[in-house]
C-alpha positions as CSV (number, residue, x, y, z in Angstrom):
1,X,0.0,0.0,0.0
2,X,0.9,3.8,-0.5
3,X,2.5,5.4,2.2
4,X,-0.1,7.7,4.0
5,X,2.2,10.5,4.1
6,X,2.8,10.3,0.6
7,X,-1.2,9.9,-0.1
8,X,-1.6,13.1,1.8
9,X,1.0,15.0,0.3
10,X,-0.6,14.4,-3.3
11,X,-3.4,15.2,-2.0
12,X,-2.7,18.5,-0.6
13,X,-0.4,19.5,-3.9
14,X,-3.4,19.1,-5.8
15,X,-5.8,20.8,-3.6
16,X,-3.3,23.1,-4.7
17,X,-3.4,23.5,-8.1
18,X,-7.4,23.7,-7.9
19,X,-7.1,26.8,-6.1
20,X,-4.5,28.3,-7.9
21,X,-6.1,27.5,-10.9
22,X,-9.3,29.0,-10.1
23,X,-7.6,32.3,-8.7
24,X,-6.0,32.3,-12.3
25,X,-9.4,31.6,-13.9
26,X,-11.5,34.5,-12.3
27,X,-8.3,37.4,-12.8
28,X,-7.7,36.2,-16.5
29,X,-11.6,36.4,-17.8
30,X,-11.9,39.6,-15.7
31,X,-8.5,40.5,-16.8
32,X,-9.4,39.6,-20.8
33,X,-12.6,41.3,-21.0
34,X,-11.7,44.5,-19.3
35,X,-8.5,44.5,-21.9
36,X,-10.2,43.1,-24.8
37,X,-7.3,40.2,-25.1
38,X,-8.9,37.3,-26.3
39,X,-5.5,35.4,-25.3
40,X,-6.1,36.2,-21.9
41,X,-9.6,35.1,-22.2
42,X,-8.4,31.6,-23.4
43,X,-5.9,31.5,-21.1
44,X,-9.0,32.0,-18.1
45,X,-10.9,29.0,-20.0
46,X,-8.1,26.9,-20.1
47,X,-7.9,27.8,-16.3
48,X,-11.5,26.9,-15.4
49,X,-11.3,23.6,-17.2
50,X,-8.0,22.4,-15.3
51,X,-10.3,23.3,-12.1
52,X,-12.8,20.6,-12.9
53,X,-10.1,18.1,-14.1
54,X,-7.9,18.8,-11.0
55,X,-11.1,17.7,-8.8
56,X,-11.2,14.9,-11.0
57,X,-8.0,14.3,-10.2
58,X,-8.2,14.8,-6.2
59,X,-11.1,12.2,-6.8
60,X,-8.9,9.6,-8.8
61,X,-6.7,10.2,-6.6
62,X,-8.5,9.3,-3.3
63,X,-10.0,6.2,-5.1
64,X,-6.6,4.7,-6.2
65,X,-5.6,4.8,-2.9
66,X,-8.6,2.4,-1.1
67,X,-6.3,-0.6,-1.9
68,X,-7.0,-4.2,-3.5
69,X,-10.2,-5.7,-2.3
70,X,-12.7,-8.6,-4.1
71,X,-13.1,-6.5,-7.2
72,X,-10.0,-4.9,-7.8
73,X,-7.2,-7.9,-6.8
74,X,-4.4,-5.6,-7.8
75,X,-5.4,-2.3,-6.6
76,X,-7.1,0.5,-8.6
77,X,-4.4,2.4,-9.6
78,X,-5.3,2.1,-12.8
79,X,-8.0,5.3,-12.3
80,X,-4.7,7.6,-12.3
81,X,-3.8,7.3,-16.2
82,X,-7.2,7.0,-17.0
83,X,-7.6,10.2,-15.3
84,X,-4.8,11.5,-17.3
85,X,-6.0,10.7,-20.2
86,X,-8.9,12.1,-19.8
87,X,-7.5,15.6,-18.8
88,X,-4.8,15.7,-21.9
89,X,-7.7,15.4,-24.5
90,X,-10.1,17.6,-22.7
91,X,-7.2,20.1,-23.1
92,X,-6.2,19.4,-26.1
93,X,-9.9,20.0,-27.2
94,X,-9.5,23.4,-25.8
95,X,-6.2,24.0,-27.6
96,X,-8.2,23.2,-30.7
97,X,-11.2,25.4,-30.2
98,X,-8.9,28.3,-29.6
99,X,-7.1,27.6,-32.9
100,X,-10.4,27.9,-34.5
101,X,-11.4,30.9,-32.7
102,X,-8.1,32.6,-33.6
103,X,-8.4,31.8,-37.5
104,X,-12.1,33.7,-37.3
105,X,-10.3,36.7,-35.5
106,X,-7.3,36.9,-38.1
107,X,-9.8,36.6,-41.1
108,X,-11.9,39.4,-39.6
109,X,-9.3,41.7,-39.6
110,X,-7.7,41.4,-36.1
111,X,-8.8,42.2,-32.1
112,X,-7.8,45.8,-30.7
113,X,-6.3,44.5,-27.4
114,X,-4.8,47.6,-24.1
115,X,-1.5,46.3,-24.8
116,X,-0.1,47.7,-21.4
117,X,-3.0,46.1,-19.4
118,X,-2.3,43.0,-21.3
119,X,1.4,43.2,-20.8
120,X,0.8,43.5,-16.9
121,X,-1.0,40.4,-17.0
122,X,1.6,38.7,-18.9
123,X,4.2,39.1,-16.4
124,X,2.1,38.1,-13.5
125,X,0.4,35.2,-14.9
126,X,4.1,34.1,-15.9
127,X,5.6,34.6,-12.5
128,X,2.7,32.3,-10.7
129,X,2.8,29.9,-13.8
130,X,6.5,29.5,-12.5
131,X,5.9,29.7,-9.0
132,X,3.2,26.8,-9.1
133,X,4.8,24.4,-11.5
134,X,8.0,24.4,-9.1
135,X,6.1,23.4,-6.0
136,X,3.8,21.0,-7.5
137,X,7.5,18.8,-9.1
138,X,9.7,19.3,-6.2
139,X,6.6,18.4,-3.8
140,X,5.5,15.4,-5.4
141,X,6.1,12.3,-7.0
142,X,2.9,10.5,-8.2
143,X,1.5,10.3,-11.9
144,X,-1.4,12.8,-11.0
145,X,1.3,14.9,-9.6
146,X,3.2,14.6,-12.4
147,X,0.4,15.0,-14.5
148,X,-0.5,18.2,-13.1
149,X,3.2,19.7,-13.0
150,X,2.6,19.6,-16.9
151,X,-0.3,21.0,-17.4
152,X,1.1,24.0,-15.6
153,X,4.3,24.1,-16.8
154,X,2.8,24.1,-20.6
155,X,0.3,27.2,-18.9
156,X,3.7,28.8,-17.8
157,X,5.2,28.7,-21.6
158,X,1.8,29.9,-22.8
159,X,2.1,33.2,-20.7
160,X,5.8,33.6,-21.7
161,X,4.5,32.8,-25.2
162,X,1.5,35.6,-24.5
163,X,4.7,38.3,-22.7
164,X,6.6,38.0,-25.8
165,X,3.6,39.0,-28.0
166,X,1.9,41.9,-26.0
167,X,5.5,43.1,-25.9
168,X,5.7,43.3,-29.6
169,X,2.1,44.5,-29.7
170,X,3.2,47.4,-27.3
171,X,5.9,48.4,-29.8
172,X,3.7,48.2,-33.1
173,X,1.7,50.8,-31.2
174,X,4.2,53.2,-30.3
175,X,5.5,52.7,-33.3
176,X,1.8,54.1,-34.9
177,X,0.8,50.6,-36.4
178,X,-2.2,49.4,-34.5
179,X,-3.4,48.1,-37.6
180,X,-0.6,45.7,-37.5
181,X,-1.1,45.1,-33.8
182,X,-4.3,44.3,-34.2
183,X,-3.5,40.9,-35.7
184,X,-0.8,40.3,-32.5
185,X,-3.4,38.9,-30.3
186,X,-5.3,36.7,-32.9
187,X,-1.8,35.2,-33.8
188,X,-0.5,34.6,-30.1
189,X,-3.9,32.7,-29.9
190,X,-3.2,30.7,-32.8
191,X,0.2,29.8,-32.2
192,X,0.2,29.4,-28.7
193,X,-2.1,27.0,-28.7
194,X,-1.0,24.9,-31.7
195,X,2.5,24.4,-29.5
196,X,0.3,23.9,-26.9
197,X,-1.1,20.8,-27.8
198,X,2.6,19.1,-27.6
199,X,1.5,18.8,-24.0
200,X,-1.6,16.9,-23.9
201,X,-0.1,14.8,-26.7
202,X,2.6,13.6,-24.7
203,X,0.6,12.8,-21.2
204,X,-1.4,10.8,-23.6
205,X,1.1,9.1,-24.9
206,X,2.7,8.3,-21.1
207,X,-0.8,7.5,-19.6
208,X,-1.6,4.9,-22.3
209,X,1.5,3.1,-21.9
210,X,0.1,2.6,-18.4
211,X,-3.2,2.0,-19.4
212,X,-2.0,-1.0,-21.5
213,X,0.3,-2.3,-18.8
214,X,3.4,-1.8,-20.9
215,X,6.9,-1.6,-19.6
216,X,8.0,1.1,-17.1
217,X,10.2,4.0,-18.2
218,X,13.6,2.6,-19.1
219,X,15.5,4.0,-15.8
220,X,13.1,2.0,-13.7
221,X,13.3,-0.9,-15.6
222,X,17.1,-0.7,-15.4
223,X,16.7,-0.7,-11.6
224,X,14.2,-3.8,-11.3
225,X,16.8,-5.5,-13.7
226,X,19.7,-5.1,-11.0
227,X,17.9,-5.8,-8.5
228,X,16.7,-9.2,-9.8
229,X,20.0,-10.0,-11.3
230,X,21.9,-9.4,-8.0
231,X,19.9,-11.3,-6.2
232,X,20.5,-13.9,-8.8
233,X,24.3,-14.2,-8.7
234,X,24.3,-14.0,-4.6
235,X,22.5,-17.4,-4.5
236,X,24.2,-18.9,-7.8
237,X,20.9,-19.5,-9.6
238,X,21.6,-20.2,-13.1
239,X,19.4,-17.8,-15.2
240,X,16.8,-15.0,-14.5
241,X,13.5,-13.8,-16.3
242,X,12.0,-10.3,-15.9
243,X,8.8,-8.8,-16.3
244,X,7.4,-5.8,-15.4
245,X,4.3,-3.1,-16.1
246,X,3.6,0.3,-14.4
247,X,0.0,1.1,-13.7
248,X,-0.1,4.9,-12.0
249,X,2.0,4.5,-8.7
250,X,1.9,0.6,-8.8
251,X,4.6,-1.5,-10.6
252,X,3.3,-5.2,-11.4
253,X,6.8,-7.4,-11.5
254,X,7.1,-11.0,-12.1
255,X,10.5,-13.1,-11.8
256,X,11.4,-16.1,-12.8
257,X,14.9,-18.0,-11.4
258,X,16.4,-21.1,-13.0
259,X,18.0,-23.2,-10.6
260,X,20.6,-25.7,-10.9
261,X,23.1,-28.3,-8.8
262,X,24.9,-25.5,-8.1
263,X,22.2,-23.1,-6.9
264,X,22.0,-22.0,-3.1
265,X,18.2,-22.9,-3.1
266,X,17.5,-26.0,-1.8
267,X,13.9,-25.7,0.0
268,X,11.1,-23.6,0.8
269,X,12.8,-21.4,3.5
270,X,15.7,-20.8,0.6
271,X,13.0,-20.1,-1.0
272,X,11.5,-17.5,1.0
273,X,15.1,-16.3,1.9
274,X,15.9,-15.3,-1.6
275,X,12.0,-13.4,-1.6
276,X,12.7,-11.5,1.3
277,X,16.0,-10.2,0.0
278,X,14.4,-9.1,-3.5
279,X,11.5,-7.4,-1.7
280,X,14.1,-5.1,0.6
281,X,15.9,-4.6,-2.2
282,X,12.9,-3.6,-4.5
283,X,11.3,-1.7,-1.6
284,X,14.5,1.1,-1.4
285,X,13.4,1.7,-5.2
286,X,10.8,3.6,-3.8
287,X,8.0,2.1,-6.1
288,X,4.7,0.7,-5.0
289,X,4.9,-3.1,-6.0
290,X,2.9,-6.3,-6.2
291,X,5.7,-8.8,-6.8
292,X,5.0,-12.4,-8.0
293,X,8.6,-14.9,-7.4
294,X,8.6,-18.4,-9.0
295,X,11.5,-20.9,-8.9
296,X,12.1,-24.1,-11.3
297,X,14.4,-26.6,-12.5
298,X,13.5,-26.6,-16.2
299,X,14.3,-23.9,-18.8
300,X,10.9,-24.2,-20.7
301,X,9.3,-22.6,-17.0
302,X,11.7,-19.7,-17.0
303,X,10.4,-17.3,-18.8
């Protein structure tokens, strides 16, 4: 089971991002209508939408965490990249709509946006952009975590993306050529959110690999492959067989060891000596684990 501490902490980090997000949700829509920035309008939708998908979250969350029971043998971890998955293409929908909406502007002739209201929201949605992203990846490690820490981090580019533009749309208007600014805003919109989209794509990509109980990341794997294989030569078994799968927090691991004359395993207790060795050394990985040992004589068992 997860470490309560750990629980709590993703939890909390979370409960974290739903109110930051909604503090940025209410300034931006207030911010964008007042300033006439349909950039910072989309960047309060994209705002209220991670609200509701960060309670989802804080919801998948608490259920992953209830354990193994009659239903779900293995645990219900699986709800986290699920979750995930579910968040990356509700944004990525978002991302889309904005491209449209951006198009429309651009082939109506532009938005008139007050560049140094805009501008002052720039720099202040990128400072807490920066500020949030940080706390949420050094405070926690799980997938909905991780997840989250994205999400933000690609909101954080967008307001750099969003500085950089009213910046330029400041100096077309000093520079007399608001009819050229006028198209700045428009653009941002349909740029930003076309680089956006990288994001979603890629927690997709991550959350179905867990979804389909494929392989964890490579560093992890290289880390349940030492393990096993020291374990291996300490008793003098002959071969060993590894398989693993990462579903949200949990990693699913099954081993197989060949045994010989020469191995050091004899009986049961052997047996269960050579077990409790793997699990201590699996258990300072720091990963959540349901581990499955077997032991034989004959090749065609051993994976």
């Amino acid at each position: 089971m997860p470490k309560v501490e750990d629980t709590a902490r993703d939890h909390r980090l979370l409960l974290v991002s739903v109110w930051a997000s909604a503090g940025f949700a209410v300034v931006s829509c207030v911010w964008g209508v007042l300033s006439g920035s349909s950039m910072i309008v989309f960047d309060g939708l994209y705002s209220f939408a991670s609200i509701g998908l960060s309670l989802l979250a804080v919801a998948a969350l608490r259920v992953s965490r209830r354990g193994p029971d009659a239903t779900h043998p293995w645990g219900r971890e699986e709800w986290e990249p699920v979750v995930v998955v579910v968040k990356a293409l509700a944004l990525g929908a978002l991302s889309v709509y904005a491209v449209v909406g951006g198009i429309s502007d651009l082939l109506a002739g532009g938005r008139e946006v007050a560049t140094g209201w805009a501008l002052a929201y720039a720099v202040l949605a990128t400072a807490g952009g920066v500020v949030v992203t940080l706390v949420l990846r050094r405070g926690g490690s799980g997938g909905l975590v991780r997840a989250e820490a994205a999400e933000w981090q690609g909101d954080t580019l967008l307001s750099v993306g969003v500085l950089v533009g009213f910046g330029i749309a400041a100096g077309l208007d000093l520079a007399g050529r608001q009819d050229i600014a006028a198209y700045v805003d428009p653009g941002m919109v349909v740029l930003v959110s076309l680089l956006f989209l990288k994001v979603p794509a890629g927690l997709v990509v991550r959350a179905m690999r867990e979804v389909l109980a494929m392989s964890p990341p490579e560093p992890t794997m290289r880390e349940l492959q030492t393990a096993v294989d020291e374990v291996r030569d300490r008793y003098r078994m002959r071969r060993s067989s590894l398989r693993a799968s990462q579903v949200g927090g949990r990693v699913d691991v099954e081993i197989d060891y060949l045994v010989d004359d020469g191995s050091a395993v004899r009986t049961v207790a052997d047996c269960d000596e050579v077990r409790g060795d793997l699990h201590e050394r699996l258990a300072a990985l720091g990963h959540e684990r349901s581990v499955v040992v077997a032991f034989t004589t004959e090749e065609r068992w051993a994976g």
